[in-house]
C-alpha positions as a LaTeX table, in Angstrom:
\begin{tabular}{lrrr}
\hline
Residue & $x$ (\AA) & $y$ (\AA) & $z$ (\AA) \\
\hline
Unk1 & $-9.33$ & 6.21 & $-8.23$ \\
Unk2 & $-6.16$ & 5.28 & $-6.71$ \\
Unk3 & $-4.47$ & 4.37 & $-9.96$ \\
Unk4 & $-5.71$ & 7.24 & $-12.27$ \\
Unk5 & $-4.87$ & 10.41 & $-9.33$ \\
Unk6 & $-1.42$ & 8.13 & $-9.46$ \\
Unk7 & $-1.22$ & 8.51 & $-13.20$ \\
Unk8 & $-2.08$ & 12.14 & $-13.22$ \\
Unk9 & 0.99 & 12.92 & $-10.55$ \\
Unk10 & 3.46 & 11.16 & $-12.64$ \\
Unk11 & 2.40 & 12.93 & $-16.13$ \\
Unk12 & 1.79 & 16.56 & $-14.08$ \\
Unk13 & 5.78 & 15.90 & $-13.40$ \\
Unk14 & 6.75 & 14.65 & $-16.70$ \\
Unk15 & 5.67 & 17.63 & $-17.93$ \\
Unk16 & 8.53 & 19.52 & $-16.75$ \\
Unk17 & 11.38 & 17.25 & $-18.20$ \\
Unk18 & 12.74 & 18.27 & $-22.37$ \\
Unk19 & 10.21 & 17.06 & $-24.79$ \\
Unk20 & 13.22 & 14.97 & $-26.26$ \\
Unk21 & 14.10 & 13.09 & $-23.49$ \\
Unk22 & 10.50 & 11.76 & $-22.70$ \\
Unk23 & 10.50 & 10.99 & $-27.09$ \\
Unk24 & 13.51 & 8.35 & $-26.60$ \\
Unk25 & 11.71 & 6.47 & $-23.96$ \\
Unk26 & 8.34 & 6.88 & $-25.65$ \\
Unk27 & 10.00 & 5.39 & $-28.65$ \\
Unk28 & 11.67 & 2.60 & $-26.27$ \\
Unk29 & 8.08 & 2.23 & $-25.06$ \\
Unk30 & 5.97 & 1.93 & $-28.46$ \\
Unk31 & 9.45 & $-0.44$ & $-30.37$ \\
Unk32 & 8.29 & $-3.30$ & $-27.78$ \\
Unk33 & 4.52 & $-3.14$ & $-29.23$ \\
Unk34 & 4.08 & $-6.44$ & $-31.20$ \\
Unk35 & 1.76 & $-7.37$ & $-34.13$ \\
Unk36 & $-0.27$ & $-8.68$ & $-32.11$ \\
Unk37 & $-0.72$ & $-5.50$ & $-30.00$ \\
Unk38 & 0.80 & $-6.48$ & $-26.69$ \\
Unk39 & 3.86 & $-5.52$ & $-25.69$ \\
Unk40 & 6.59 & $-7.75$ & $-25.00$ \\
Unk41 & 8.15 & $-9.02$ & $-21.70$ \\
Unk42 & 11.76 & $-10.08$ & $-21.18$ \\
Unk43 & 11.49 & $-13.21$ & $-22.85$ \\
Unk44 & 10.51 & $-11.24$ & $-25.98$ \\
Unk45 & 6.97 & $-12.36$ & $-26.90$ \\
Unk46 & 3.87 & $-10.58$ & $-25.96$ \\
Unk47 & 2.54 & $-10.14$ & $-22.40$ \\
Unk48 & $-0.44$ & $-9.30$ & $-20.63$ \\
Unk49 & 1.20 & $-7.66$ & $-17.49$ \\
Unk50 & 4.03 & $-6.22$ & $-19.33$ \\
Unk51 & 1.37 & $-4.81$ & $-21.51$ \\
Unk52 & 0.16 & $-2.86$ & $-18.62$ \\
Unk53 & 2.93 & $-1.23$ & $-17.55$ \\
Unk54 & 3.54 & $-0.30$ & $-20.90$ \\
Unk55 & $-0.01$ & 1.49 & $-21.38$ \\
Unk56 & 0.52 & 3.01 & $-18.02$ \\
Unk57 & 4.13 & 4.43 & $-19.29$ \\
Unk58 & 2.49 & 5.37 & $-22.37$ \\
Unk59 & $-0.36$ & 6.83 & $-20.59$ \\
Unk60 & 1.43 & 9.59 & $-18.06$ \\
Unk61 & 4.57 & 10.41 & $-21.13$ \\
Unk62 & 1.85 & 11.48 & $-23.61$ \\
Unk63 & $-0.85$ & 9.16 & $-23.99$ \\
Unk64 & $-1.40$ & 6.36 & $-26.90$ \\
Unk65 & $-2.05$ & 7.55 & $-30.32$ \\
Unk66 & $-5.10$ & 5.91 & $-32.08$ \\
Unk67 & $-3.27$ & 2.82 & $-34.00$ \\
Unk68 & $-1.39$ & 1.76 & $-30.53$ \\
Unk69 & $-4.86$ & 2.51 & $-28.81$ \\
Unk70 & $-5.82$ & 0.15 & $-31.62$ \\
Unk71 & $-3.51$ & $-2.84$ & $-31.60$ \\
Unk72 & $-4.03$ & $-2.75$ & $-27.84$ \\
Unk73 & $-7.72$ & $-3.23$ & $-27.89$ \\
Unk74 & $-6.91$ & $-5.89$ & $-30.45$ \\
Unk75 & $-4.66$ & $-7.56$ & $-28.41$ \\
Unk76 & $-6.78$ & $-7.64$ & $-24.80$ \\
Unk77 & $-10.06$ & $-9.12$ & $-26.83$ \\
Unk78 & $-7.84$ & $-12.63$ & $-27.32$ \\
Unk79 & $-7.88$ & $-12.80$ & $-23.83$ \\
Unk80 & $-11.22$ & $-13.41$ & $-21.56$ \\
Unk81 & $-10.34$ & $-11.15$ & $-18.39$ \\
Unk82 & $-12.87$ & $-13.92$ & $-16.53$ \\
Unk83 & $-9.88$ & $-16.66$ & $-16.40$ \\
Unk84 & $-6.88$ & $-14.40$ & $-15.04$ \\
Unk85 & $-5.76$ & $-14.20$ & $-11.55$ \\
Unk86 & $-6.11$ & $-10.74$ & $-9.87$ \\
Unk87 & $-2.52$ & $-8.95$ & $-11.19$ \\
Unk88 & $-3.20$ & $-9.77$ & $-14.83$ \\
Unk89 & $-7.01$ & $-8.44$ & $-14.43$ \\
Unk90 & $-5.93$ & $-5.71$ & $-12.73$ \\
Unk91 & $-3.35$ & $-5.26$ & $-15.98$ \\
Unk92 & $-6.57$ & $-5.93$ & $-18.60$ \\
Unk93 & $-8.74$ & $-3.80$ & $-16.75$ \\
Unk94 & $-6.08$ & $-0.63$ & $-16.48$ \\
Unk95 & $-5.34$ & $-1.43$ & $-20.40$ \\
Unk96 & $-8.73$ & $-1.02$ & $-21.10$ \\
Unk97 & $-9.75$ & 1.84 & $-19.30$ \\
Unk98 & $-6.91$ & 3.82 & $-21.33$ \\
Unk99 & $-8.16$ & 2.43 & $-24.52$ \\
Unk100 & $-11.29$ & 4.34 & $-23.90$ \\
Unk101 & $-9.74$ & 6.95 & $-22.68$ \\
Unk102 & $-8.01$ & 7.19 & $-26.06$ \\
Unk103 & $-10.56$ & 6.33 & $-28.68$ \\
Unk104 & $-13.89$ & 5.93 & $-26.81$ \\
Unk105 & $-13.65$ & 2.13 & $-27.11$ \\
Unk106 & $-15.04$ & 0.31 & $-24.00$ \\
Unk107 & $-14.06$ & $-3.37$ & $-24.22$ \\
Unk108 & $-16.29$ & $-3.79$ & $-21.14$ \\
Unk109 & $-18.88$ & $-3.52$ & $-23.24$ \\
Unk110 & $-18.02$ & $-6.12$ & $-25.21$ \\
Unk111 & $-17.87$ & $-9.06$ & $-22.22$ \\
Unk112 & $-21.20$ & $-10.81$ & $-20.88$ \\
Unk113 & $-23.26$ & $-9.12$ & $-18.13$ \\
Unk114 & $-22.51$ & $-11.45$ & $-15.20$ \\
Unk115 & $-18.99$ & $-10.50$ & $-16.05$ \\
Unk116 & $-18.42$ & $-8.50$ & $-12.64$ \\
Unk117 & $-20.35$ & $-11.17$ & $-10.03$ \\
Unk118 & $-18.32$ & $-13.76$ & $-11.15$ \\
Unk119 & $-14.56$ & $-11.86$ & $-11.47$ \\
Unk120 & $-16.31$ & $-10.89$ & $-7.61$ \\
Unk121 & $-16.88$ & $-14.62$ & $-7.08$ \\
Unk122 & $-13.30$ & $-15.57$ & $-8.16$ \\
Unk123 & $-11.61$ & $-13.18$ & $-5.98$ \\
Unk124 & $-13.52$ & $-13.37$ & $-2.75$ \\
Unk125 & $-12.27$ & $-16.95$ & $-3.52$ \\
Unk126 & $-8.91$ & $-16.19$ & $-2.69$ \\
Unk127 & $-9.92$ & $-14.31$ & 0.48 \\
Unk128 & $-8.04$ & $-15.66$ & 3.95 \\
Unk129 & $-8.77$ & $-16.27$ & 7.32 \\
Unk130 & $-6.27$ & $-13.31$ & 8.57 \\
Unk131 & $-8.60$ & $-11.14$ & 6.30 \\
Unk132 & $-6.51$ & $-10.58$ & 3.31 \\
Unk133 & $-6.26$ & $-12.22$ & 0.09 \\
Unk134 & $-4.04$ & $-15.10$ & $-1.28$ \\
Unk135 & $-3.03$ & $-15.70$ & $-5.23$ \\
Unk136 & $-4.77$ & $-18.45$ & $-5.73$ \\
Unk137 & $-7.34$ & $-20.57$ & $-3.54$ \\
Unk138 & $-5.16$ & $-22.54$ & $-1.97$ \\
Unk139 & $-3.11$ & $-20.08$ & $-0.37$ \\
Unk140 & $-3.41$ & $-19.99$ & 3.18 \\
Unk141 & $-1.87$ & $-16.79$ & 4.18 \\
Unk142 & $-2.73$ & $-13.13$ & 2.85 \\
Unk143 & $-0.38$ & $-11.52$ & 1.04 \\
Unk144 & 0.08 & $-7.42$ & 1.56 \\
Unk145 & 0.85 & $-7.00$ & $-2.30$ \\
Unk146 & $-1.98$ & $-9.21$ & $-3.36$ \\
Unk147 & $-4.48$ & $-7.74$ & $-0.61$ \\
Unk148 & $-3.27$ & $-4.36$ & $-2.70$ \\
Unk149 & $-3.88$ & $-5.67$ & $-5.79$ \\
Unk150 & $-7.58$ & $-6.97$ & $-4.85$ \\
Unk151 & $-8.13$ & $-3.45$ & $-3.90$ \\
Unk152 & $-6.94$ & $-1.81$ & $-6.89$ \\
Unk153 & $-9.11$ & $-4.20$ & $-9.17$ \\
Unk154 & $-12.62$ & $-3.55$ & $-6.63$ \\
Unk155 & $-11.80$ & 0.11 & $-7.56$ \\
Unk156 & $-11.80$ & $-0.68$ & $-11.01$ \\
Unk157 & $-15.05$ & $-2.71$ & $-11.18$ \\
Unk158 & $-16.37$ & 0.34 & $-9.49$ \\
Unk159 & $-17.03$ & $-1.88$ & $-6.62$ \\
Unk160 & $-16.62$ & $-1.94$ & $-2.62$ \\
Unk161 & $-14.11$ & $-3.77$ & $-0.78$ \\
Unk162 & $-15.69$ & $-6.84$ & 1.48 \\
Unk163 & $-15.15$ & $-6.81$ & 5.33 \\
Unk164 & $-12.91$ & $-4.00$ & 5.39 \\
Unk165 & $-12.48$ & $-3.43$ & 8.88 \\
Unk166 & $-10.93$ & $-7.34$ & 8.47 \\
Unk167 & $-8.38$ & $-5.96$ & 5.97 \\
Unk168 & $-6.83$ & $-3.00$ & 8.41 \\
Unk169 & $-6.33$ & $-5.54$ & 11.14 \\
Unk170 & $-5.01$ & $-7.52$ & 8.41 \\
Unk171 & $-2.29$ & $-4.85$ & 7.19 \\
Unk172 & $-1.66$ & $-3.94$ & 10.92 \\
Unk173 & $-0.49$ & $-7.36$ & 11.46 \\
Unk174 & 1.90 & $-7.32$ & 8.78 \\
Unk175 & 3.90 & $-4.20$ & 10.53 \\
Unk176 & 6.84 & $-5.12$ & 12.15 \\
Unk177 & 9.08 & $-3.43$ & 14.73 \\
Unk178 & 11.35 & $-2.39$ & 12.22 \\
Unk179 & 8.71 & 0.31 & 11.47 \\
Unk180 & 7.75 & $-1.45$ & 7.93 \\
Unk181 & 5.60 & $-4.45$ & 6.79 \\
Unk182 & 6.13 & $-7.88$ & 5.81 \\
Unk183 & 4.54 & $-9.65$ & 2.21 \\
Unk184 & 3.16 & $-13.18$ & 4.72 \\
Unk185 & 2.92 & $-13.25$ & 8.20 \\
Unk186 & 5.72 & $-15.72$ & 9.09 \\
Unk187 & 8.05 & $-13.20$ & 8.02 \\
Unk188 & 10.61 & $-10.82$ & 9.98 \\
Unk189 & 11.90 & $-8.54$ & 8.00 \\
Unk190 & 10.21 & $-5.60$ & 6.31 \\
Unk191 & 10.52 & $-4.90$ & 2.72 \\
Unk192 & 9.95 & $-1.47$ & 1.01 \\
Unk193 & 7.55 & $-2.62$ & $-1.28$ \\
Unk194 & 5.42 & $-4.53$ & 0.89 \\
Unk195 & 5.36 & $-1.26$ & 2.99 \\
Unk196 & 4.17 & 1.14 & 0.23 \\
Unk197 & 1.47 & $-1.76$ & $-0.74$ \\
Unk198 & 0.62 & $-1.19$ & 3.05 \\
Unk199 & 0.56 & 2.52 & 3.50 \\
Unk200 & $-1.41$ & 2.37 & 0.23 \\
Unk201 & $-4.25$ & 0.59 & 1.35 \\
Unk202 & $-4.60$ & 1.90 & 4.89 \\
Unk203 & $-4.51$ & 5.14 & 3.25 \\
Unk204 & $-7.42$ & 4.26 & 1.17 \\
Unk205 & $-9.59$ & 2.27 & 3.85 \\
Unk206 & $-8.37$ & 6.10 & 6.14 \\
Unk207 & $-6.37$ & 4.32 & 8.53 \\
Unk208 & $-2.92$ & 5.61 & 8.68 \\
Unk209 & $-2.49$ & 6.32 & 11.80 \\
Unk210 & 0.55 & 8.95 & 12.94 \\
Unk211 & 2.35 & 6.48 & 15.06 \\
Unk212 & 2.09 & 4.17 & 11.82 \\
Unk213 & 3.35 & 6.98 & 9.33 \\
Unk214 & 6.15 & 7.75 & 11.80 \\
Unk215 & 7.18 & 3.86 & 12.16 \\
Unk216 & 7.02 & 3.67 & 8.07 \\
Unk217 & 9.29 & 7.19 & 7.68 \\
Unk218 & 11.89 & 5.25 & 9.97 \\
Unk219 & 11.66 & 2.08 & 8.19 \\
Unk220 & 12.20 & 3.96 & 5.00 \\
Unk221 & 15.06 & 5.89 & 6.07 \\
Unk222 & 17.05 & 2.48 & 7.04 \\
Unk223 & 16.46 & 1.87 & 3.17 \\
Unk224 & 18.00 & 4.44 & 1.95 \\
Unk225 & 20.76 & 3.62 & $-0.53$ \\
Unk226 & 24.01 & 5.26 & $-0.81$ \\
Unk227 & 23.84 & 5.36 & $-4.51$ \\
Unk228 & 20.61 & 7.25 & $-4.40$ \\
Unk229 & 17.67 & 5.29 & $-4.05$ \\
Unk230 & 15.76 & 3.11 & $-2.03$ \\
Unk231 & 16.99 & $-0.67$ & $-1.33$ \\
Unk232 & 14.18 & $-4.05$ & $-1.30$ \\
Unk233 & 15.21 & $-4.46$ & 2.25 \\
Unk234 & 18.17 & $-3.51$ & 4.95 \\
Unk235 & 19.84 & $-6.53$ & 3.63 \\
Unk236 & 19.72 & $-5.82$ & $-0.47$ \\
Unk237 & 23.28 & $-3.60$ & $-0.89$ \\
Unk238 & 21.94 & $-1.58$ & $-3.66$ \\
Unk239 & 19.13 & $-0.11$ & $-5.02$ \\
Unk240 & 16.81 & $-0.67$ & $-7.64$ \\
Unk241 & 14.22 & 1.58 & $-9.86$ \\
Unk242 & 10.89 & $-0.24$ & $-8.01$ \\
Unk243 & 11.72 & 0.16 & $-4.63$ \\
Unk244 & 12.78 & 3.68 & $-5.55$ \\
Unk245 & 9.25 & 4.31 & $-6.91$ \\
Unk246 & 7.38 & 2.80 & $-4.34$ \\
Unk247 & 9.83 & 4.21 & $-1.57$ \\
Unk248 & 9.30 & 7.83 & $-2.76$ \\
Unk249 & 6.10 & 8.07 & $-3.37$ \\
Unk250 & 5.04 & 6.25 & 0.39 \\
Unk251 & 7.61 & 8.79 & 1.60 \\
Unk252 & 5.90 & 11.85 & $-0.19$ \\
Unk253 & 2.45 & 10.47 & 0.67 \\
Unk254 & 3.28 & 10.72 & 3.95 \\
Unk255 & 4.55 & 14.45 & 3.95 \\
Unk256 & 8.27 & 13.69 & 3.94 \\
Unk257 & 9.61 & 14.41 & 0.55 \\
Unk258 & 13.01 & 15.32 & 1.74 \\
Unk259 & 13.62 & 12.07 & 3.13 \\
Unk260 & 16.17 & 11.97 & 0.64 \\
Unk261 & 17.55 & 14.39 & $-1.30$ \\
Unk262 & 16.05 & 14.84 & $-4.37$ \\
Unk263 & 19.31 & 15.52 & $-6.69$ \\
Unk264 & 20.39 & 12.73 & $-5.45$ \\
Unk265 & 17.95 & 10.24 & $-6.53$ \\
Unk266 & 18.06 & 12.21 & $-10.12$ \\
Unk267 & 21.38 & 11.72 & $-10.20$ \\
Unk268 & 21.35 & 8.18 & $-9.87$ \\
Unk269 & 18.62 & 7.68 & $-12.06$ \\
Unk270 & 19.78 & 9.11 & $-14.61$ \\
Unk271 & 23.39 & 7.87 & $-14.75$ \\
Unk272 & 22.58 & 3.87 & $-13.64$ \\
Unk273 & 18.76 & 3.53 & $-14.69$ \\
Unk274 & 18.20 & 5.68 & $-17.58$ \\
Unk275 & 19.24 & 4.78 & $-21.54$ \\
Unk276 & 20.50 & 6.82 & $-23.68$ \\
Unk277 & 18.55 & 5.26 & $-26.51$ \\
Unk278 & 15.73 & 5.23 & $-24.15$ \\
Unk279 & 14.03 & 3.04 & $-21.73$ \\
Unk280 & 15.08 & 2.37 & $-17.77$ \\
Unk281 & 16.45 & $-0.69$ & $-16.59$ \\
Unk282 & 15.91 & $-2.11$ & $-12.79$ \\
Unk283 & 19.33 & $-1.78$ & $-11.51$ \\
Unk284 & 22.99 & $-0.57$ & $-11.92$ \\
Unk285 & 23.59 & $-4.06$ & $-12.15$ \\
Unk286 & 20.76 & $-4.88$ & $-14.67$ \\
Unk287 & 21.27 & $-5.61$ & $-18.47$ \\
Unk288 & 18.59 & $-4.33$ & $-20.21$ \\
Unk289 & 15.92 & $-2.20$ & $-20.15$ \\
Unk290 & 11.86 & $-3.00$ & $-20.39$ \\
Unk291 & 8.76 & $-1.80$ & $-20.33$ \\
Unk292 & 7.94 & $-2.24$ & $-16.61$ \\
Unk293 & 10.88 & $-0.90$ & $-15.37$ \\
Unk294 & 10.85 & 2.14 & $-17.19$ \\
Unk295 & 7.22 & 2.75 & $-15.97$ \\
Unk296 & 9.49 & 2.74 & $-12.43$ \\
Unk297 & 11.86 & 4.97 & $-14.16$ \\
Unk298 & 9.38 & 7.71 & $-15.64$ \\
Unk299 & 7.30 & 7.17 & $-12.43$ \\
Unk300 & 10.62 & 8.68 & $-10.70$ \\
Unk301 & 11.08 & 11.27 & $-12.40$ \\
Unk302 & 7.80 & 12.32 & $-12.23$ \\
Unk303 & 7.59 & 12.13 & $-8.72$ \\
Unk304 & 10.60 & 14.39 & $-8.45$ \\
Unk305 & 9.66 & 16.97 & $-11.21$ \\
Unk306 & 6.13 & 17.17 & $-9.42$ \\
Unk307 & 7.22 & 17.83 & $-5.78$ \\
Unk308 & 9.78 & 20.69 & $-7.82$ \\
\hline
\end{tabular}
């Protein structure tokens, strides 16, 4: 699974860092657990897809310990997976599959047989006619991160995606001559995380094809940052921790892992991302850290300590 041989990369790399610097951003990571189990967002109360990111972090730095493991299964039964829209099930689903990773609890257990038909029911609602999927039902355009998203959920179900031939055609339409791909069809102007969401796919459905890797590489190196990392767009000035991620690892996926230099990116990561205290923040800009973010920022280093 796409996800989990994701994981595994990041944690194989993580492995090579001190054992103290991945402790202040595990103890970043567990100080934004609430009572309640989740962990909190930017707003400061408990959320579902911050919660995710936070397992995930958790997950490659170490794994969660049995009372986390705990609190998080405590926290994902208040919510029926059944009612959320595809990013927060794909968060639930990812939660609990590390929950029973970590103490043999399997929450999907615990929901109603006819649980998977009708999450498949729900989604296939959101299907388009270009072949991808919209975030809700009333979208009338596909969206490449969505489309992703489905993707990464049908994996999770253990299920196949529908009509896949319909979903290449769909990502090939989203390339543009700039080499990268677009989020909706009306736009112009590539964006690097659209692009990894693309080469992502089409590497799953086994249709990256060399004239599309070479397009991407080029697209990618127009985003390169001065700073260090990789930039949203040509038109974003600076760069930030999730186009970083998603920039590097479309750029090692595709066999080019000296698109940029590697010190480099370390060096930016560590002096504009990276706490002290622990925990990653977005941007060199950006005022705090969270839980997302430094998922980015251990996903990063990983990356970079793997390919090493």
């Amino acid at each position: 699974m796409y996800l989990i041989q994701l994981a595994d990369r990041v944690a194989q790399g993580l492995k090579q860092i001190s054992a103290d610097r991945l402790a202040r951003h595990r103890k970043f990571l567990l100080s934004q657990q609430t009572e309640g189990g989740g962990f909190k967002g930017r707003e400061g109360d408990a959320d579902l897809y911050y919660t995710g990111f936070a397992v995930r972090a958790l997950a490659v730095s170490g794994g969660m310990d049995a009372d986390c493991s705990r609190k998080v299964a405590e926290y994902l039964r208040t919510i029926d997976p059944v009612t959320l829209g595809v990013i927060d099930l794909l968060s639930w689903l990812y939660s609990a599959l590390v929950v029973q990773a970590a103490s043999g609890t399997d929450l999907l257990r615990e929901l109603t047989p006819d649980f998977i038909p009708r999450v498949i029911a729900k989604i296939e609602n959101n299907r388009t006619s270009d072949g991808g999927y919209a975030k809700s039902h009333e979208g009338a355009l596909g969206s490449t991160y969505q489309s992703f998203m489905v993707a990464l959920t049908y994996e999770l179900l253990g299920q196949k995606l529908p009509r896949r031939n319909a979903m290449v055609q769909f990502l090939f339409d989203r390339q543009r001559d700039d080499g990268g791909f677009v989020e909706i069809a009306p736009m112009k102007r590539s964006g690097t995380n659209p692009t990894a969401a693309a080469v992502a796919l089409l590497r799953q459905l086994n249709a990256v094809e060399s004239d599309i890797a070479d397009d991407v590489l080029g697209f990618l190196t127009d985003v390169v940052s001065t700073e260090g990392g990789f930039q949203a767009n040509t038109r974003i000035p600076f760069a930030d921790g999730l186009s970083t991620f998603t920039g590097l690892l479309t750029a090692h996926d595709l066999g080019r892992r000296d698109l940029m230099s590697p010190d480099k990116i370390l060096e930016w990561v560590t002096n504009s991302l990276e706490l002290p205290t622990g925990g990653f923040r977005g941007a060199s800009w950006d005022q705090q850290a969270d839980v997302e973010y430094s998922f980015y920022g251990l996903g990063i280093l990983g990356l970079l300590f793997a390919s090493r």
